[in-house]
N, C-alpha and C positions, 0 to 999 in steps of 0.2 A: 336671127343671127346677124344678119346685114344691117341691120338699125342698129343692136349691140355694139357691133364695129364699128359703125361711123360715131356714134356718140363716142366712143373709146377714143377715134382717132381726134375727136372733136377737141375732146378734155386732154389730150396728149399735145397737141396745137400750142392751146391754152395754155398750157405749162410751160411749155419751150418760149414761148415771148414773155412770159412770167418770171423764167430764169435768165431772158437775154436783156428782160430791161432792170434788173438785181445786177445784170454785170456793169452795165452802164451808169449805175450810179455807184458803183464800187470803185469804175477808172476816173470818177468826178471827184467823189469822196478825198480818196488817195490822195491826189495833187493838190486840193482844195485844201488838207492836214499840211502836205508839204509846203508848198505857198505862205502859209498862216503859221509855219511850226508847229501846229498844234498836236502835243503828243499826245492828248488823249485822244483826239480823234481818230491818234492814227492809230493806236490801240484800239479805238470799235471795227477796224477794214477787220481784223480779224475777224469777228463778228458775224462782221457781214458775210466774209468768204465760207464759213461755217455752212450759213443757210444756203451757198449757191452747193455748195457740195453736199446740202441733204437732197435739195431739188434736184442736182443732177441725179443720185441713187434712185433717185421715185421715180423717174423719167428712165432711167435706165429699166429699172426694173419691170414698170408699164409696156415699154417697148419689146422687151424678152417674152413677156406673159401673152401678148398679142399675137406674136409668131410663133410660141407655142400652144396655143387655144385657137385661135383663127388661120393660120398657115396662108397668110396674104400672099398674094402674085400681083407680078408687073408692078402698075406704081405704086398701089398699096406698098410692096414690099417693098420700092425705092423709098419710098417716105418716110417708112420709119427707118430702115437703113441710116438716112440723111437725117435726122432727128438724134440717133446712137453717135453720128459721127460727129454733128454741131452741138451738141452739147458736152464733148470730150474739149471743143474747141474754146467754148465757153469757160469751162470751168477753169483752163488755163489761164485765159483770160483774167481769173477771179487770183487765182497763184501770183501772177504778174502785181496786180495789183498790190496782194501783200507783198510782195517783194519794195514795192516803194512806199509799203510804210513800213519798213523792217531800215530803209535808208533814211528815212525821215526821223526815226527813233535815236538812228546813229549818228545824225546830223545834232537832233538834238535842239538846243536853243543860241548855237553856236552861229554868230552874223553870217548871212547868206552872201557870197561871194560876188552874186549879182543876182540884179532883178532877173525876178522868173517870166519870162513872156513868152519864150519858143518853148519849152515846157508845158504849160498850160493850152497852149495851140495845139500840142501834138496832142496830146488828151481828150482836146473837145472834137477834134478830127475821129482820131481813133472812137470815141464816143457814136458821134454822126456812122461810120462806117457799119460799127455795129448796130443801131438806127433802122438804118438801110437793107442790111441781112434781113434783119424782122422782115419790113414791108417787103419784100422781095420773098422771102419765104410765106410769107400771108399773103400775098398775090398771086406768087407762079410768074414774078417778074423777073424776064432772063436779063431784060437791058438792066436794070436795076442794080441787079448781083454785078454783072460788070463793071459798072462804073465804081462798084467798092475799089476797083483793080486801081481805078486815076485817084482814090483817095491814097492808097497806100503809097503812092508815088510822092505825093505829096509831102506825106507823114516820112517819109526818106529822105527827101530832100533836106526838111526841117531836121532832123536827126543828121545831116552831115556836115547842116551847118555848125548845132551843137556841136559837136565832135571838133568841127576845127576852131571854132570860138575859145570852148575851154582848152585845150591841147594847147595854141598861144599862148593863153591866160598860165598854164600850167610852167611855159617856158621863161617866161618873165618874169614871176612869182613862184617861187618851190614850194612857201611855204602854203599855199591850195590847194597844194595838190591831191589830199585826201579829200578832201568837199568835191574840188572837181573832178575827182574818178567817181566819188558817188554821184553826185549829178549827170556824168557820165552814162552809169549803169541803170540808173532811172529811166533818164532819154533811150536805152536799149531795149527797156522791159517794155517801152510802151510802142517801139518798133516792133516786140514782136506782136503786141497788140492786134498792131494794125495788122500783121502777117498771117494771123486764127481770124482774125475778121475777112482777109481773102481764101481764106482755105473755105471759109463756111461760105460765102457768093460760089465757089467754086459746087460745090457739094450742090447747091440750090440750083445750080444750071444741068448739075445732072440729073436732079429731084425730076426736074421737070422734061428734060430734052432725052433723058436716056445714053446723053453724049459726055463722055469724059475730056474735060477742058481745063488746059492752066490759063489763068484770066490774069498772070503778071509776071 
């Protein structure tokens, strides 16, 4: 029964970085459509968001079946606890993403107000952060999952500069202003990116420490 278990919990692992590096190219994907306009590409994030939300179902369901068939204790049972809860965090992630091709559709083929460069930086951060969760969850690395906490800070920053950037732009120009509230709401979906990418370091320092922590 204890071999059963660990290979379950093996192939359960495996899934979870399976469906965290699907999410990481889904916030690549996303931005790379918006960047390029390309609207069909951003018509595939659907696609793609589809399969993170069967993998989460499998993953969920796996986990249910485990606790109901093996009734794990201690960290067993934090593990997959924190498995139920980072892939709730994930799959939002995958939401978000559509959300900025759902603005990339309504932007459309319509001249981009300005070069995208704080945009794309917040993306590949947010990217790297979620990264990091993986190996910190495949390790049992608590400094790791923390340092997710100085990436988000980061991704903040960039996001306030956004924020004041277009707002100017918005003051000087009216006629922007729908481009820059949706570029606006982009630069948000991908703050809270980064925000489920802290919750899940968080989750991972408890996977491992037993200790409930906010890391930002």
């Amino acid at each position: 029964m204890r071999t059963q278990f660990v290979n379950e919990m093996k192939n359960l692992n495996e899934k979870l970085i399976t469906m965290g590096k699907m999410v990481e190219d889904i916030i690549e994907f996303s931005v790379k459509a918006l960047a390029r306009q390309d609207l069909d590409a951003a018509k595939k994030v659907y696609e793609m968001d589809d399969k993170i939300d069967e993998i989460e179902l499998d993953i969920e369901n796996q986990c249910m079946r485990l606790i109901a068939l093996q009734q794990p204790m201690a960290k067993d049972l934090r593990v997959i606890g924190t498995i139920m809860k980072i892939i709730t965090d994930l799959e939002r992630m995958g939401d978000h993403a559509v959300n900025i091709a759902k603005v990339t559709l309504q932007i459309g083929d319509e001249p981009l107000i300005k070069p995208l460069v704080d945009i794309p930086n917040m993306a590949s951060l947010s990217q790297s952060m979620v990264r990091k969760c993986l190996q910190a969850f495949t390790n049992e690395d608590v400094r790791l999952a923390r340092e997710v906490a100085c990436d988000d800070e980061a991704v903040d920053e960039i996001y306030e500069d956004i924020y004041t950037e277009l707002l100017e732009m918005m003051i000087k120009d009216q006629k922007i202003i729908n481009q820059a509230t949706r570029l606006l709401f982009i630069a948000r979906y991908l703050e809270r990116i980064a925000d489920h990418a802290t919750n899940i370091g968080e989750r991972i320092i408890y996977m491992v420490t037993g200790e409930r922590v906010e890391i930002n």
